[in-house]
TORPA-626500 format. One record per residue (C-alpha): x, y, z; residue in three letters; residue number from 0. Coordinates in nm, 4 decimals. Each point is the difference from the previous one (the first is absolute). Example, Ala and Ser with C-alpha at 12.3 -4.5 7.8 and 13.67 -1.06 7.14 Angstrom:
# TORPA-626500
<rec><px>1.2300</px><py>-0.4500</py><pz>0.7800</pz><rest>ala</rest><nr>0</nr></rec>
<rec><px>0.1370</px><py>0.3440</py><pz>-0.0660</pz><rest>ser</rest><nr>1</nr></rec>
This chain:
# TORPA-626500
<rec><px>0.9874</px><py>-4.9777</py><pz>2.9097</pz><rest>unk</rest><nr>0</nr></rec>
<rec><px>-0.1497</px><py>-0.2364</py><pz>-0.2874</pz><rest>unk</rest><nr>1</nr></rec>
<rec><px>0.1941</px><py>-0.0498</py><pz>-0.2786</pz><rest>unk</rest><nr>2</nr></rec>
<rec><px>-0.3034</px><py>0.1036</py><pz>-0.2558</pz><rest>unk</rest><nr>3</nr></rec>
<rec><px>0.0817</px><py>0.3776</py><pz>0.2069</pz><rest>unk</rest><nr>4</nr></rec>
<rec><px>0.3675</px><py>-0.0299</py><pz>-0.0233</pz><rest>unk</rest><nr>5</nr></rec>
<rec><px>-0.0304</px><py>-0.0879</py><pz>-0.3356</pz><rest>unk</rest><nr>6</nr></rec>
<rec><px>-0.2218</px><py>0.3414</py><pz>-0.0735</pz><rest>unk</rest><nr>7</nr></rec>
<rec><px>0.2369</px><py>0.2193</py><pz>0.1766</pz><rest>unk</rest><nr>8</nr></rec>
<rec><px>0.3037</px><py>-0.1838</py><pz>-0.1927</pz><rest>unk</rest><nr>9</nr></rec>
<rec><px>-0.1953</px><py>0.1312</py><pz>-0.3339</pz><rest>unk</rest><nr>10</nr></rec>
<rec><px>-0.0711</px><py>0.3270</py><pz>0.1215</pz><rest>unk</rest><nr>11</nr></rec>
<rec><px>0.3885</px><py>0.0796</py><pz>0.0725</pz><rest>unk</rest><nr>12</nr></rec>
<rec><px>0.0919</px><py>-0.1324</py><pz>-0.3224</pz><rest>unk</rest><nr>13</nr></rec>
<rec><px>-0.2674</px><py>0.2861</py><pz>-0.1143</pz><rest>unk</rest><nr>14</nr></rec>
<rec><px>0.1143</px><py>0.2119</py><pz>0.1994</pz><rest>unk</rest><nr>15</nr></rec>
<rec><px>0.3864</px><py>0.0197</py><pz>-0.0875</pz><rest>unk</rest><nr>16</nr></rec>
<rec><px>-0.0893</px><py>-0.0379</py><pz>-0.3400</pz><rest>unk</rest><nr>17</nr></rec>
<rec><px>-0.1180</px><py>0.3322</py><pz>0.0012</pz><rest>unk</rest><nr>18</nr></rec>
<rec><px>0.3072</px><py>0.0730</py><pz>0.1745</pz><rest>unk</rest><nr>19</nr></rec>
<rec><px>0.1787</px><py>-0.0284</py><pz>-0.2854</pz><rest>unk</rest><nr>20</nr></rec>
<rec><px>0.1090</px><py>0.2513</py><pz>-0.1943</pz><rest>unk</rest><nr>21</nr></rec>
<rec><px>-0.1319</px><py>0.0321</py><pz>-0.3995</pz><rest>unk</rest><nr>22</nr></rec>
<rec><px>0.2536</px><py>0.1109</py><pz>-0.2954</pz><rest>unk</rest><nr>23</nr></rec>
<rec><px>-0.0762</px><py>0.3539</py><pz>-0.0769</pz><rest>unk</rest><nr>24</nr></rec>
<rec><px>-0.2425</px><py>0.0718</py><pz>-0.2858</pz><rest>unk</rest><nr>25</nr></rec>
<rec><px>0.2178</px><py>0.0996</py><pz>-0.2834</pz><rest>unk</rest><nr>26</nr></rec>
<rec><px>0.0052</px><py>0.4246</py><pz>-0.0219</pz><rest>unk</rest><nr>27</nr></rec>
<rec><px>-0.2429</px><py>0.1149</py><pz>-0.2437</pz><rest>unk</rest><nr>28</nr></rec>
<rec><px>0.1759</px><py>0.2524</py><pz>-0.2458</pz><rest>unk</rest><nr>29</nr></rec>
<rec><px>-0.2235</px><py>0.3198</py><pz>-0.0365</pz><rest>unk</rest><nr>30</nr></rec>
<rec><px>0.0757</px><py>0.2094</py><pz>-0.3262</pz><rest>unk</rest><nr>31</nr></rec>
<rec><px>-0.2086</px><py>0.3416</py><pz>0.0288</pz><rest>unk</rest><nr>32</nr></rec>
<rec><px>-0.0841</px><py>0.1350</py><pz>-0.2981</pz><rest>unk</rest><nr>33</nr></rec>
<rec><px>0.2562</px><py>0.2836</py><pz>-0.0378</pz><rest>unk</rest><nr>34</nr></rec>
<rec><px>0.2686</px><py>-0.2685</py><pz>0.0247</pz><rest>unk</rest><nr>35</nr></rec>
<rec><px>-0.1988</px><py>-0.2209</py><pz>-0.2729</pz><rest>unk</rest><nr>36</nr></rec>
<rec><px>-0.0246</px><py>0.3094</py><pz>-0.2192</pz><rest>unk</rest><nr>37</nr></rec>
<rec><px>0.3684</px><py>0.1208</py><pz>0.0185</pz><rest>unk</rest><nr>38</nr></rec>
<rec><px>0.1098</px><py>-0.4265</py><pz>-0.0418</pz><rest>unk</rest><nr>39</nr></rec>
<rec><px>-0.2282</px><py>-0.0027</py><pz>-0.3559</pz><rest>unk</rest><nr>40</nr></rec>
<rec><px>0.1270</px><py>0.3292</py><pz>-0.0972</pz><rest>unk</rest><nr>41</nr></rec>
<rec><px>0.3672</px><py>-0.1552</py><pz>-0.0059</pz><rest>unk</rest><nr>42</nr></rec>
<rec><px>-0.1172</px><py>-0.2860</py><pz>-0.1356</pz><rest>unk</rest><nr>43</nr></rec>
<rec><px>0.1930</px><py>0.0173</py><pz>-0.3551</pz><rest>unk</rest><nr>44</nr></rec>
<rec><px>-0.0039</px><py>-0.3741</py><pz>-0.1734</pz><rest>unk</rest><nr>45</nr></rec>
<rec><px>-0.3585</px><py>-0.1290</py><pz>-0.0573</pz><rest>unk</rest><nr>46</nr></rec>
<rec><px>-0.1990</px><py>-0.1589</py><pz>-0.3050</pz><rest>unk</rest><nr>47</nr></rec>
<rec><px>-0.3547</px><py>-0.0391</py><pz>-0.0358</pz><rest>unk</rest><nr>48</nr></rec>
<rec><px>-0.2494</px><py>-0.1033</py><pz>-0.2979</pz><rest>unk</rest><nr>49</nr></rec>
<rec><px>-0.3513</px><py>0.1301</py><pz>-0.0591</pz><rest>unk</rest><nr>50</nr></rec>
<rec><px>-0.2830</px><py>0.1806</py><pz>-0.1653</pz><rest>unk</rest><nr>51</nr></rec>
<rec><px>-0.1554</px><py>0.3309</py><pz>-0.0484</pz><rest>unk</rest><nr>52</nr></rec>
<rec><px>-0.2712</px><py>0.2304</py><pz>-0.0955</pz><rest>unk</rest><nr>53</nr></rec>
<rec><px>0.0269</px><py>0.3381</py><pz>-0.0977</pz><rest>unk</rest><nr>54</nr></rec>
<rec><px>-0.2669</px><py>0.2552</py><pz>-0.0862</pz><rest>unk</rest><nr>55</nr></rec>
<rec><px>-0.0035</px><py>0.3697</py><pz>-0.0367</pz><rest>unk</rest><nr>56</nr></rec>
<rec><px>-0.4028</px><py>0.0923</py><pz>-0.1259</pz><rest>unk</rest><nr>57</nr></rec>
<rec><px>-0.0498</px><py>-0.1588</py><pz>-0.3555</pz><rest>unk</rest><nr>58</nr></rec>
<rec><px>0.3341</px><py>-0.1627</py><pz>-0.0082</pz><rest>unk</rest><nr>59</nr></rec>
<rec><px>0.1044</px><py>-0.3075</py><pz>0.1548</pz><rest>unk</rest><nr>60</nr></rec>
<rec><px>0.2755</px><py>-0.2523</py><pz>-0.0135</pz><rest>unk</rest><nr>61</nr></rec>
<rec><px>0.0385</px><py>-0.3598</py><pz>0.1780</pz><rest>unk</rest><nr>62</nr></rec>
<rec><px>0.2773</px><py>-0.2653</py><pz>-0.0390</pz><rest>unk</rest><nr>63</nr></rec>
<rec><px>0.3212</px><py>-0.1750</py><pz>0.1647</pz><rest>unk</rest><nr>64</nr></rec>
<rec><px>0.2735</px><py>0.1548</py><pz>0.1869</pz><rest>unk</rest><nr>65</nr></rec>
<rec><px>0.3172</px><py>-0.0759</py><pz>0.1844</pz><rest>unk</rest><nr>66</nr></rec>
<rec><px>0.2053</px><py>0.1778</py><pz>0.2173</pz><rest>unk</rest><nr>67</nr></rec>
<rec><px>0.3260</px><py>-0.1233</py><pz>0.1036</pz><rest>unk</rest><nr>68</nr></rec>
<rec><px>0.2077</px><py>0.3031</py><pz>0.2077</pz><rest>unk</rest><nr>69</nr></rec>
<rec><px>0.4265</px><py>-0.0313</py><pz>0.0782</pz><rest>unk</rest><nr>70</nr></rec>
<rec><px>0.1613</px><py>0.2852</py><pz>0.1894</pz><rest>unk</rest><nr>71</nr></rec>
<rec><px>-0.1488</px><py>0.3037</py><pz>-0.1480</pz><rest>unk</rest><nr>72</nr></rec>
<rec><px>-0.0882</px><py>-0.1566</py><pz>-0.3480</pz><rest>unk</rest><nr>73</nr></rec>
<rec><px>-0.3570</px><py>-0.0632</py><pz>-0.0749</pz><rest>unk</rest><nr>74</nr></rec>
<rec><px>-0.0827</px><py>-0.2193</py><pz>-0.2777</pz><rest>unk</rest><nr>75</nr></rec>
<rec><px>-0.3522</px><py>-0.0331</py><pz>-0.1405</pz><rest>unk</rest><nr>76</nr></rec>
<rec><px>-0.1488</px><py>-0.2196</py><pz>-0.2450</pz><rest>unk</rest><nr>77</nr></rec>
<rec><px>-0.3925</px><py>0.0852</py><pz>-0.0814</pz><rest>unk</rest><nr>78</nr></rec>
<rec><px>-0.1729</px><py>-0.2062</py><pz>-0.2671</pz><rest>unk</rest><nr>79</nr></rec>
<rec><px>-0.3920</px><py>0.0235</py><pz>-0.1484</pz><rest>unk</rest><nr>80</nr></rec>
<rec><px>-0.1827</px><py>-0.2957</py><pz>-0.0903</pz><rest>unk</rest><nr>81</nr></rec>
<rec><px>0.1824</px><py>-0.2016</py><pz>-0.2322</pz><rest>unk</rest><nr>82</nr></rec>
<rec><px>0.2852</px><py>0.1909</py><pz>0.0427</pz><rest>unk</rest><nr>83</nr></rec>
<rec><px>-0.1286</px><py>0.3268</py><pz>-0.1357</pz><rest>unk</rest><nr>84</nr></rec>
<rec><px>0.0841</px><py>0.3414</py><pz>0.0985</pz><rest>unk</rest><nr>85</nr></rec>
<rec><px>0.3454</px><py>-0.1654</py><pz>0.2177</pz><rest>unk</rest><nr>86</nr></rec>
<rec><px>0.2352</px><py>0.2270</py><pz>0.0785</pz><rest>unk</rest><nr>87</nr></rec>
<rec><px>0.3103</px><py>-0.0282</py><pz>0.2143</pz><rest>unk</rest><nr>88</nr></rec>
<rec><px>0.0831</px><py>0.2626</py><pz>0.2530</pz><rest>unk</rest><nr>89</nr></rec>
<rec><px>0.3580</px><py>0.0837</py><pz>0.1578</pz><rest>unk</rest><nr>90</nr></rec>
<rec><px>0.0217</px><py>0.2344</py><pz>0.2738</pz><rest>unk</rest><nr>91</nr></rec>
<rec><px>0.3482</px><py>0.0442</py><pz>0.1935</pz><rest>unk</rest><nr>92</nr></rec>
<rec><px>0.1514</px><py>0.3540</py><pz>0.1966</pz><rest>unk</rest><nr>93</nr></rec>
<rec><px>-0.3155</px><py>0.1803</py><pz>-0.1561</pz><rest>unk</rest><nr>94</nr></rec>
<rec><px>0.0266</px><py>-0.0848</py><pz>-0.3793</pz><rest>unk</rest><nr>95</nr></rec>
<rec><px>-0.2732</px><py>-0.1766</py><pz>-0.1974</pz><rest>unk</rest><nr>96</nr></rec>
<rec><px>0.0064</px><py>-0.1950</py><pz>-0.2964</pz><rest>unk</rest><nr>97</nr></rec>
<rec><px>-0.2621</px><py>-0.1541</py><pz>-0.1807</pz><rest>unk</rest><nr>98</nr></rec>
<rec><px>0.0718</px><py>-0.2914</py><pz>-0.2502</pz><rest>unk</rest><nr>99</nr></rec>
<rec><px>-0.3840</px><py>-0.0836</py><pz>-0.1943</pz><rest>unk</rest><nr>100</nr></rec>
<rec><px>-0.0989</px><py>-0.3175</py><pz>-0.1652</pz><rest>unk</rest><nr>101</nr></rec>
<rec><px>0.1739</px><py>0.1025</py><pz>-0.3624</pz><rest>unk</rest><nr>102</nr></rec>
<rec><px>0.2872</px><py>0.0357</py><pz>0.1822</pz><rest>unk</rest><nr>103</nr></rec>
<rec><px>0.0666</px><py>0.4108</py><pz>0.0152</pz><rest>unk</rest><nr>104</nr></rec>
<rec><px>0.1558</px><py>0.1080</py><pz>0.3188</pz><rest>unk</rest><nr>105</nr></rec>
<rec><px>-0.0864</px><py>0.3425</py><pz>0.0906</pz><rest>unk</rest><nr>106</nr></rec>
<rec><px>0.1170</px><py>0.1757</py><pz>0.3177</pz><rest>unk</rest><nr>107</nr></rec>
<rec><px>-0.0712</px><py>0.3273</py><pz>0.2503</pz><rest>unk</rest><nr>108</nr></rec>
<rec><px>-0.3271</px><py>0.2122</py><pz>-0.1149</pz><rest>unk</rest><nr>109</nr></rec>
<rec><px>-0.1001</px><py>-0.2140</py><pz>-0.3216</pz><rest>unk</rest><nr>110</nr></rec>
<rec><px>0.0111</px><py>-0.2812</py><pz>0.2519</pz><rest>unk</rest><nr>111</nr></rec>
<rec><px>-0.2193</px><py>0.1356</py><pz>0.2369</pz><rest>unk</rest><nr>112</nr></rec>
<rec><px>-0.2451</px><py>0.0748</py><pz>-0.3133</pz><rest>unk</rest><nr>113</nr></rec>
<rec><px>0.0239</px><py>-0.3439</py><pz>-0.0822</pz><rest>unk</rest><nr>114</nr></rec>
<rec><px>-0.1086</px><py>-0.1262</py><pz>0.3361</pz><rest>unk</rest><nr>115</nr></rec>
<rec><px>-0.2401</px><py>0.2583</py><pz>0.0226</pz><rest>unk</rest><nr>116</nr></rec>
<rec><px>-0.1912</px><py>-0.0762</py><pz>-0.3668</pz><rest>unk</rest><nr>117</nr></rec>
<rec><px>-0.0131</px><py>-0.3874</py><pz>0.0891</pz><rest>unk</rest><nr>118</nr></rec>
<rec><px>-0.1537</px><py>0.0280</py><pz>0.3245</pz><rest>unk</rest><nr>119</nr></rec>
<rec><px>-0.1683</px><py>0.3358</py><pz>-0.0174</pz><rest>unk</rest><nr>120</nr></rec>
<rec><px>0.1490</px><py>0.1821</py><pz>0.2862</pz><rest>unk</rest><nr>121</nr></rec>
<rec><px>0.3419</px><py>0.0778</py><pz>0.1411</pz><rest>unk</rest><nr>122</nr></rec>
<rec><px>0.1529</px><py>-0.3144</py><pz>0.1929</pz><rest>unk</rest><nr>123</nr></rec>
<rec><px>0.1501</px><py>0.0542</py><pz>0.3302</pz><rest>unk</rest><nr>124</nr></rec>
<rec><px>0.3655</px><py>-0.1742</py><pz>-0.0976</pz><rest>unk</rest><nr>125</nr></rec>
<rec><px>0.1766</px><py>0.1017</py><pz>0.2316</pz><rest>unk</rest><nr>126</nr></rec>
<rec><px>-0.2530</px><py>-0.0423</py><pz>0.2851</pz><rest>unk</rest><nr>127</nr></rec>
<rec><px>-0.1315</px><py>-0.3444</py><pz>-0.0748</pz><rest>unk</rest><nr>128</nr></rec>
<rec><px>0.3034</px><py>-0.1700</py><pz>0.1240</pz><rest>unk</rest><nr>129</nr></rec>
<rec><px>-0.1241</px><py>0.0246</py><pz>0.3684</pz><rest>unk</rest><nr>130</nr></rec>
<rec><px>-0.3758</px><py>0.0717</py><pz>-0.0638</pz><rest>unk</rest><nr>131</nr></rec>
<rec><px>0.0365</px><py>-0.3350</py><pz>-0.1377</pz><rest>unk</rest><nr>132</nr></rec>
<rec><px>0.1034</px><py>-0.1148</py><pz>0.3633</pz><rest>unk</rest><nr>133</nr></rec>
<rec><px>-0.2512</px><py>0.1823</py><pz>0.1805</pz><rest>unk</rest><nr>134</nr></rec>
<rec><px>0.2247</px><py>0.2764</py><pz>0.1015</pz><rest>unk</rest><nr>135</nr></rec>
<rec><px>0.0180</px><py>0.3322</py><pz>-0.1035</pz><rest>unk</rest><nr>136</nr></rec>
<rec><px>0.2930</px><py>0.1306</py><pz>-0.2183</pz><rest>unk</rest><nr>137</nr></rec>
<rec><px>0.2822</px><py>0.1961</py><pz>0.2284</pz><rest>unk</rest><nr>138</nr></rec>
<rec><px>0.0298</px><py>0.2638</py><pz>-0.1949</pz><rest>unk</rest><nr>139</nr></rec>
<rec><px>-0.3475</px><py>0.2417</py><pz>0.0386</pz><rest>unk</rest><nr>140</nr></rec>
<rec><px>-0.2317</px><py>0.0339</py><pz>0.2912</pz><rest>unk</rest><nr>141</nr></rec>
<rec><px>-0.2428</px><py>-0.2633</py><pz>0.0559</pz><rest>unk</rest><nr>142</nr></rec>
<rec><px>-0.3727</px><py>-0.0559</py><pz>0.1834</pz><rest>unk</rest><nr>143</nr></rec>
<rec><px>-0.0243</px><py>-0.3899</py><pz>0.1306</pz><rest>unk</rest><nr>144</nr></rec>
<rec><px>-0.2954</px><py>-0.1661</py><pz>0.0952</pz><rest>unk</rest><nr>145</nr></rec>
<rec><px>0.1164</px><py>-0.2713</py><pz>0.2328</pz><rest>unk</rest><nr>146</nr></rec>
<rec><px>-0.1198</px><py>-0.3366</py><pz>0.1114</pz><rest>unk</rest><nr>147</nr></rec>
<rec><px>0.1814</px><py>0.0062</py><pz>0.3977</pz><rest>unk</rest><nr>148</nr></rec>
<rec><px>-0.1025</px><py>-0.3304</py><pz>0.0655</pz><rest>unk</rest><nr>149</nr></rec>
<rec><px>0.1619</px><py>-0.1645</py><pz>-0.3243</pz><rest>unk</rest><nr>150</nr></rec>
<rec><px>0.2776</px><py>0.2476</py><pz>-0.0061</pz><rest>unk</rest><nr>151</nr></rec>
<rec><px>-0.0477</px><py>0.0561</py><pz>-0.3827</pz><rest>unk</rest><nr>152</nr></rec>
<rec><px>-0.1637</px><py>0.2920</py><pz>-0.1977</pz><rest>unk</rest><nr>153</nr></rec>
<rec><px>-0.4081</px><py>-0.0406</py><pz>-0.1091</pz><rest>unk</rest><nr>154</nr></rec>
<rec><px>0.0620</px><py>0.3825</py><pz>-0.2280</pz><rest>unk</rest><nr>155</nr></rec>
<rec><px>0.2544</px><py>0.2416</py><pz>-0.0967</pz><rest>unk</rest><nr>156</nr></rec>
<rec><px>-0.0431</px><py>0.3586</py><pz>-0.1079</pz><rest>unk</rest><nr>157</nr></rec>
<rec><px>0.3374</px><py>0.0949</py><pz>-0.1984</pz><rest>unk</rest><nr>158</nr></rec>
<rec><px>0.0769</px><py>0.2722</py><pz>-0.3073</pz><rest>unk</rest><nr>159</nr></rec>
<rec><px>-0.3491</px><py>0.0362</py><pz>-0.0915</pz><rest>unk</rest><nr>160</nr></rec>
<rec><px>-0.0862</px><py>-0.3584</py><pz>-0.0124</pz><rest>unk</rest><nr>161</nr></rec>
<rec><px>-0.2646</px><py>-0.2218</py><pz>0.2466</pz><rest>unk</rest><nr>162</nr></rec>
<rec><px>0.1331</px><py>-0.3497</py><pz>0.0342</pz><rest>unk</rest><nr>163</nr></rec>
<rec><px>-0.2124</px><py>-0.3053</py><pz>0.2141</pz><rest>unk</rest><nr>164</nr></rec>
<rec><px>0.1688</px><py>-0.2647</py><pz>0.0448</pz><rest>unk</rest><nr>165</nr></rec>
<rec><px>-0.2748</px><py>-0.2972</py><pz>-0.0161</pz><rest>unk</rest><nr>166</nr></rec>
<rec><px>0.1909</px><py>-0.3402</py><pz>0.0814</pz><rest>unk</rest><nr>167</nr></rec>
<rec><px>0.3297</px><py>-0.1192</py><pz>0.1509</pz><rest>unk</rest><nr>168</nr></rec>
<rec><px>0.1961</px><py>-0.3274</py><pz>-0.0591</pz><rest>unk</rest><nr>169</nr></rec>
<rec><px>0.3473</px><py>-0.0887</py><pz>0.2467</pz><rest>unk</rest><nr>170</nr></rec>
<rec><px>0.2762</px><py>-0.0370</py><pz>-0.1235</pz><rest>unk</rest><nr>171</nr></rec>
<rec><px>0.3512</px><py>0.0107</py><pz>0.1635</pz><rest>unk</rest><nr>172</nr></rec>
<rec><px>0.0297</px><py>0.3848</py><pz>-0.0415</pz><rest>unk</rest><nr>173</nr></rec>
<rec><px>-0.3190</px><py>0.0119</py><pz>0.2193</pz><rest>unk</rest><nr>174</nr></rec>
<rec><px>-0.3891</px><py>0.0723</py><pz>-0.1474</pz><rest>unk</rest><nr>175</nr></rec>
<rec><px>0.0123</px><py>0.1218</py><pz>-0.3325</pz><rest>unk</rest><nr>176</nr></rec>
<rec><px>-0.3195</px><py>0.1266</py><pz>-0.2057</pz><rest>unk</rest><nr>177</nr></rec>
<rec><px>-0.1220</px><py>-0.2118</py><pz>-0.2521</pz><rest>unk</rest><nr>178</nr></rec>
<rec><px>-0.3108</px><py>0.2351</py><pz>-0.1412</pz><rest>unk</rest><nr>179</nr></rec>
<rec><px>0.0841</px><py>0.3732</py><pz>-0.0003</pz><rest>unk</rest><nr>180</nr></rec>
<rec><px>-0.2643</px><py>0.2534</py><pz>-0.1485</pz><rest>unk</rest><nr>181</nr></rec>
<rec><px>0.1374</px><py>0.3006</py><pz>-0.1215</pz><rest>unk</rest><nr>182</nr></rec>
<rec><px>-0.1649</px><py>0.3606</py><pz>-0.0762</pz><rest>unk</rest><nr>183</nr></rec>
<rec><px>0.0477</px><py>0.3165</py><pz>-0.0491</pz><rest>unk</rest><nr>184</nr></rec>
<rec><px>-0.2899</px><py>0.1895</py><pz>-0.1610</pz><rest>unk</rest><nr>185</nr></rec>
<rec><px>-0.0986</px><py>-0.1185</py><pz>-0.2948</pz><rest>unk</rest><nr>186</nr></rec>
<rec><px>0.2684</px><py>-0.2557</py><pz>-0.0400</pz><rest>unk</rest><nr>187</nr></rec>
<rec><px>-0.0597</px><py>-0.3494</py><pz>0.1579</pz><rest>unk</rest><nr>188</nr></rec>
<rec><px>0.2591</px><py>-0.2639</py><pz>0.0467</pz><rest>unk</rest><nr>189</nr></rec>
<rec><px>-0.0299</px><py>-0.3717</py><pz>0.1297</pz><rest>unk</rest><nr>190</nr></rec>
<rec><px>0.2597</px><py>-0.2132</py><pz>0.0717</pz><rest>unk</rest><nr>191</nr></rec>
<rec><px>-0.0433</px><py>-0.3806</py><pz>0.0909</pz><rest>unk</rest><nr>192</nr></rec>
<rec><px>0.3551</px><py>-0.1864</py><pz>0.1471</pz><rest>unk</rest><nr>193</nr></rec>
<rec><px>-0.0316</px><py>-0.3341</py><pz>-0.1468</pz><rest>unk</rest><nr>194</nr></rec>
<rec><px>0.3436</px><py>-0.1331</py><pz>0.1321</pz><rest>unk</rest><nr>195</nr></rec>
<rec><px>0.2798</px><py>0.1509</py><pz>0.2422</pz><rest>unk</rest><nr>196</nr></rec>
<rec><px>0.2861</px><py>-0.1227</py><pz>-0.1240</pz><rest>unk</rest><nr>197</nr></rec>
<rec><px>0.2808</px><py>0.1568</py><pz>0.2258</pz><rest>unk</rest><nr>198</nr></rec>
């Protein structure tokens, strides 16, 4: 046999028992289906975000600044108008509201739901916005969800009267989180644009 032959069968073992040999396994792919997703978020009981919104409710209308920063069951809200105006500070914890306002009054219960109400036009869902503000619904009332399956995250919500679309996601460590949320529920309008996820 010529060596140039030897020489080609000599590379095609060497082929041939590299193939032989075994690869590492591909690391396992962790699959989170969407119940699971929904029930982690609904837990989820320390985060902080920053952004703006827009409310309107037909002639009136309010835009500005708000924060959000939520620890166990406390919610703590700070909303603020251009240059500052119309701010008001909102505490919500075991199902009590208070309302401070920009001259400093602190109001609580029904007069703080007025407040709210007169400032933005409408009645804010409080106690909901927690998790519609994670793109989940809240635990507490039924709920209509308009899934994506392949993204595992919600594109709509149908919850207490109100139509939520959620319009665009941003990952974080807690998973995708919405960062533009629209808001309605008949004449009232509200949209919400997630500047920053803090936590």
């Amino acid at each position: 046999m010529s060596p140039v032959r030897l020489r080609a069968l000599a590379a095609a073992g060497l082929v041939a028992l590299g193939a032989c040999v075994s690869q590492p396994p591909a690391p396992e792919r962790r699959e989170f289906p969407w119940p699971q997703l929904r029930e982690q978020l609904q837990r989820r009981s320390e985060f902080a975000l920053d952004g703006r919104m827009a409310a309107a409710a037909g002639n009136q209308g309010f835009s500005g600044s708000f924060s959000w920063v939520q620890f166990q069951q406390a919610s703590s809200v700070a909303i603020s108008g251009p240059l500052g105006a119309g701010a008001l500070r909102i505490a919500l914890q075991d199902g009590q509201l208070t309302v401070q306002t920009a001259g400093g009054e602190s109001v609580d219960g029904a007069a703080a739901r007025e407040i709210l109400e007169r400032q933005l036009g409408f009645e804010l869902p409080i106690e909901r916005l927690r998790y519609w503000l994670q793109g989940v619904p809240a635990p507490a009332s039924p709920a209509v969800e308009l899934p994506d399956e392949a993204a595992q995250r919600l594109v709509g919500l149908q919850q207490d009267g109100w139509d939520l679309h959620f319009d665009a996601f941003e990952q974080t460590a807690a998973g995708w989180l919405p960062t533009r949320i629209v808001l309605r529920r008949g004449a009232a309008r509200l949209r919400v644009l997630i500047n920053t996820w803090r936590r």
